[in-house]
Short mmCIF file of the C-alpha atoms (twelve columns), coordinates in Angstrom:
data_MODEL
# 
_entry.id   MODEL 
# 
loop_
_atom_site.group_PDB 
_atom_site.id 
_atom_site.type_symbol 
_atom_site.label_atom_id 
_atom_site.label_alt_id 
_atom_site.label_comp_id 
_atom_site.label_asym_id 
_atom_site.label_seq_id 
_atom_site.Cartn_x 
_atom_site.Cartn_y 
_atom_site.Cartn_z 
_atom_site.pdbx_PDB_model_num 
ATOM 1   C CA . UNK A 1   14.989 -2.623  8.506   1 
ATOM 2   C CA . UNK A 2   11.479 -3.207  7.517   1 
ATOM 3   C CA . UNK A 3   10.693 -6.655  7.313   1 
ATOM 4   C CA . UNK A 4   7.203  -8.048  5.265   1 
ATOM 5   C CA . UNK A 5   6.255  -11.435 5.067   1 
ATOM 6   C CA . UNK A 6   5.005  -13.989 2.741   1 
ATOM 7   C CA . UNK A 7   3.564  -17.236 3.710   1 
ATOM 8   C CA . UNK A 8   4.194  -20.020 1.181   1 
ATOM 9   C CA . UNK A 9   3.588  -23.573 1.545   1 
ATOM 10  C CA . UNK A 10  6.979  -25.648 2.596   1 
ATOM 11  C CA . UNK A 11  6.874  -27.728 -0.402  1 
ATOM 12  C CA . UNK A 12  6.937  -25.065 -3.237  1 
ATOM 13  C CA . UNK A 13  9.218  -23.099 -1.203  1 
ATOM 14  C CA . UNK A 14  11.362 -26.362 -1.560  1 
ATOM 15  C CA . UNK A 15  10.642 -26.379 -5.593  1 
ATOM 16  C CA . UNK A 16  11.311 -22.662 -5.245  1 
ATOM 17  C CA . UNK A 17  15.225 -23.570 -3.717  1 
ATOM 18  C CA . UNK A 18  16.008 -25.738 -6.246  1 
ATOM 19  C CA . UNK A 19  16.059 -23.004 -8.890  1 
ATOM 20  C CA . UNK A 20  17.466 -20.059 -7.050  1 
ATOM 21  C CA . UNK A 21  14.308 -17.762 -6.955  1 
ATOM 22  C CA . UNK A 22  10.833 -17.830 -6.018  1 
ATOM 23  C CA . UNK A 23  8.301  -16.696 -8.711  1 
ATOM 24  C CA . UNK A 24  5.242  -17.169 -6.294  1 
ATOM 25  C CA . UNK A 25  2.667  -19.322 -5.740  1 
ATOM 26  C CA . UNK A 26  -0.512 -19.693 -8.630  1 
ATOM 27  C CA . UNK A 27  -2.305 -16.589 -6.866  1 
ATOM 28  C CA . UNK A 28  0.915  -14.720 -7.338  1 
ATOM 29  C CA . UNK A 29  1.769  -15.700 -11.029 1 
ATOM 30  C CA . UNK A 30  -2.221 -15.098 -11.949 1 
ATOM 31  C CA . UNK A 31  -1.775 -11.426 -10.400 1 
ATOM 32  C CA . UNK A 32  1.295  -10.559 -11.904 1 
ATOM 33  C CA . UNK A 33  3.299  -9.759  -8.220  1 
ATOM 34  C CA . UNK A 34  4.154  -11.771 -5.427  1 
ATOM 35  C CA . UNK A 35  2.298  -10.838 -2.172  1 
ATOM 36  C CA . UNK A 36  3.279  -9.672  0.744   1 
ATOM 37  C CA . UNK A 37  1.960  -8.620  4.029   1 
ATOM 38  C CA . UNK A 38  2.908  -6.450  7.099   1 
ATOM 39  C CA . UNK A 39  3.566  -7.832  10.416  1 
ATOM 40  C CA . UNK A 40  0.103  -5.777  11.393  1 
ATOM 41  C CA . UNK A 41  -1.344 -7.888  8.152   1 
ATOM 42  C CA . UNK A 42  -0.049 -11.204 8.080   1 
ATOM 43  C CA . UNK A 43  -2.257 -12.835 10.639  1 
ATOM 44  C CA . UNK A 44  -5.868 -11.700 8.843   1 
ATOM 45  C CA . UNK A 45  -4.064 -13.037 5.493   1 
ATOM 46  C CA . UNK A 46  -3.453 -16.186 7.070   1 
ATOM 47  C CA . UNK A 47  -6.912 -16.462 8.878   1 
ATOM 48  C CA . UNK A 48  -8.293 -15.543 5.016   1 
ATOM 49  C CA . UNK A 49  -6.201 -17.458 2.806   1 
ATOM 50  C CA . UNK A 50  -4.869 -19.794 4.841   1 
ATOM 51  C CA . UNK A 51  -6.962 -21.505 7.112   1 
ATOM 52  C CA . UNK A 52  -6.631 -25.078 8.229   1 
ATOM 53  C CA . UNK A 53  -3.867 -25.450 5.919   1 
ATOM 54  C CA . UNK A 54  -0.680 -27.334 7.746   1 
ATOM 55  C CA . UNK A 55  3.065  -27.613 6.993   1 
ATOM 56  C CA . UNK A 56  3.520  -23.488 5.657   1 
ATOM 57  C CA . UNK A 57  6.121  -21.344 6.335   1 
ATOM 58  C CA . UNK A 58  6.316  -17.413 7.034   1 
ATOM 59  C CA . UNK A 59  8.652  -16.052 5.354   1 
ATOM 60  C CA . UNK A 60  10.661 -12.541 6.098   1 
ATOM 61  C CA . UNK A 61  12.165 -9.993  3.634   1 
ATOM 62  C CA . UNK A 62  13.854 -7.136  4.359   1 
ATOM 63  C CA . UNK A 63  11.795 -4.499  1.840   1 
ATOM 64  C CA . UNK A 64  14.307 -2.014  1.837   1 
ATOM 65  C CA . UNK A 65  16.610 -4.596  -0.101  1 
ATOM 66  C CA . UNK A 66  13.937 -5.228  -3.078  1 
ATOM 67  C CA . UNK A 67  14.054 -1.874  -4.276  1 
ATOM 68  C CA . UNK A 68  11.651 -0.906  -6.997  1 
ATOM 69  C CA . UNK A 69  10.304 -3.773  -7.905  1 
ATOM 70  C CA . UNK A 70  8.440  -3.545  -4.313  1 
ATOM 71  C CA . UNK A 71  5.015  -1.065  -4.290  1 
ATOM 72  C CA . UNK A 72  2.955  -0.678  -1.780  1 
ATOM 73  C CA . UNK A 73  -0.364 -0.508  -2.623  1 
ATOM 74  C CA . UNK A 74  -4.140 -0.350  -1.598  1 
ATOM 75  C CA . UNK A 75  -6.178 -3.663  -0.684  1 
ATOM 76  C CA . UNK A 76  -7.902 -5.018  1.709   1 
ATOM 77  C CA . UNK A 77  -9.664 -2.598  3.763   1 
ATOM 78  C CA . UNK A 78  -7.982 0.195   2.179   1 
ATOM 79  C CA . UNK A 79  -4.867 -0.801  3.705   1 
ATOM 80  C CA . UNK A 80  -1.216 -0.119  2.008   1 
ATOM 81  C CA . UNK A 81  -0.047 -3.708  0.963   1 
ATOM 82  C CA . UNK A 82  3.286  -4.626  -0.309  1 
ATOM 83  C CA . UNK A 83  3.681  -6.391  -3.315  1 
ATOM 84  C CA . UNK A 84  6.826  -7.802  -4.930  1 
ATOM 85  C CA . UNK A 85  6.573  -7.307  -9.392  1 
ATOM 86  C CA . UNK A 86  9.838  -9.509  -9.569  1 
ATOM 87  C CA . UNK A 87  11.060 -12.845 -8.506  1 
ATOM 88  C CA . UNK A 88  12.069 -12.942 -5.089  1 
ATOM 89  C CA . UNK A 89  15.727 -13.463 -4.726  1 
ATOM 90  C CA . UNK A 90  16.966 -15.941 -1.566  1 
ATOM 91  C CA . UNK A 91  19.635 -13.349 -1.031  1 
ATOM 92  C CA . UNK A 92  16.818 -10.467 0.302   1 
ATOM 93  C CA . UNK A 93  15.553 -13.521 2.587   1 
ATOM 94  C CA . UNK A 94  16.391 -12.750 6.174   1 
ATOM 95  C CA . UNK A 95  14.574 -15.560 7.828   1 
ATOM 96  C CA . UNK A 96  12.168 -18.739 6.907   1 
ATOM 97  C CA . UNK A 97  9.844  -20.332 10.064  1 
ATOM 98  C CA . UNK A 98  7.194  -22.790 10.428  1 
ATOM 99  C CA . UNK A 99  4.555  -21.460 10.589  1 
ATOM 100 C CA . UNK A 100 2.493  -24.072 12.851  1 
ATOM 101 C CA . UNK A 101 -1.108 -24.729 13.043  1 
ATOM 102 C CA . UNK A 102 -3.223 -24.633 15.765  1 
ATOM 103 C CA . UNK A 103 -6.290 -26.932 17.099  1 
ATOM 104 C CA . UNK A 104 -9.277 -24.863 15.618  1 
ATOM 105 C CA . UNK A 105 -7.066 -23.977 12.206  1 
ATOM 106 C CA . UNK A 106 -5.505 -20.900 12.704  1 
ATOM 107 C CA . UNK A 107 -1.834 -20.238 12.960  1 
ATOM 108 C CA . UNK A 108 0.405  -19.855 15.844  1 
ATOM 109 C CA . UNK A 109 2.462  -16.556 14.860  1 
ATOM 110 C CA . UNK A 110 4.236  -16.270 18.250  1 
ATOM 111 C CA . UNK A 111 7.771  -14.633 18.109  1 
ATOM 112 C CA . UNK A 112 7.224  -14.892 14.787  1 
ATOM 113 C CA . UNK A 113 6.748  -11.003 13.568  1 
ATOM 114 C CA . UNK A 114 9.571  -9.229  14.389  1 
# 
């Protein structure tokens, strides 16, 4: 199983319960996919897009359960990203973690990608 992971803030992850799927955050709905990123990815996006920012959570997907809807495709650096052009369904969820933040504001990803 491949897993790729998203990191959401806990409260529209909570919104995002409530009606059985998860569009994506604003970035997400003003791209037109949701974003994902490898475990060899996740801790730059966080460092980029996520810095300082308290009370998120990383969560994992198994790709190989999202089927076409998931491409993988060129960004940053040149790298293959994966990215989600459908709601994410709790069911292809296989786990949701704090993600917590550290003194300096980067994120503690220990035991956390794999």
């Amino acid at each position: 199983m491949t897993l790729i992971y998203k990191i959401v803030p806990s409260a529209l992850w909570r919104i995002a319960q409530s009606s059985g799927l998860f569009a994506g955050a604003p970035v997400d709905l003003a791209d037109g996919y949701i974003h994902f990123s490898t475990a060899a990815q996740a801790e730059e996006t966080a460092r980029r897009h996520f810095a300082g920012q308290a009370d998120l959570l990383l969560v994992a997907v198994a790709a190989e359960r999202l089927g076409a809807a998931l491409k993988w495709e060129v960004s940053r650096g040149g790298d293959l990203f994966p990215h989600l052009y459908a709601p994410l369904a709790f069911a292809d969820v296989v786990r949701v973690a704090p993600l917590p933040l550290q003194p300096g504001g980067g994120h503690d990803f220990t035991g956390l990608l794999t």
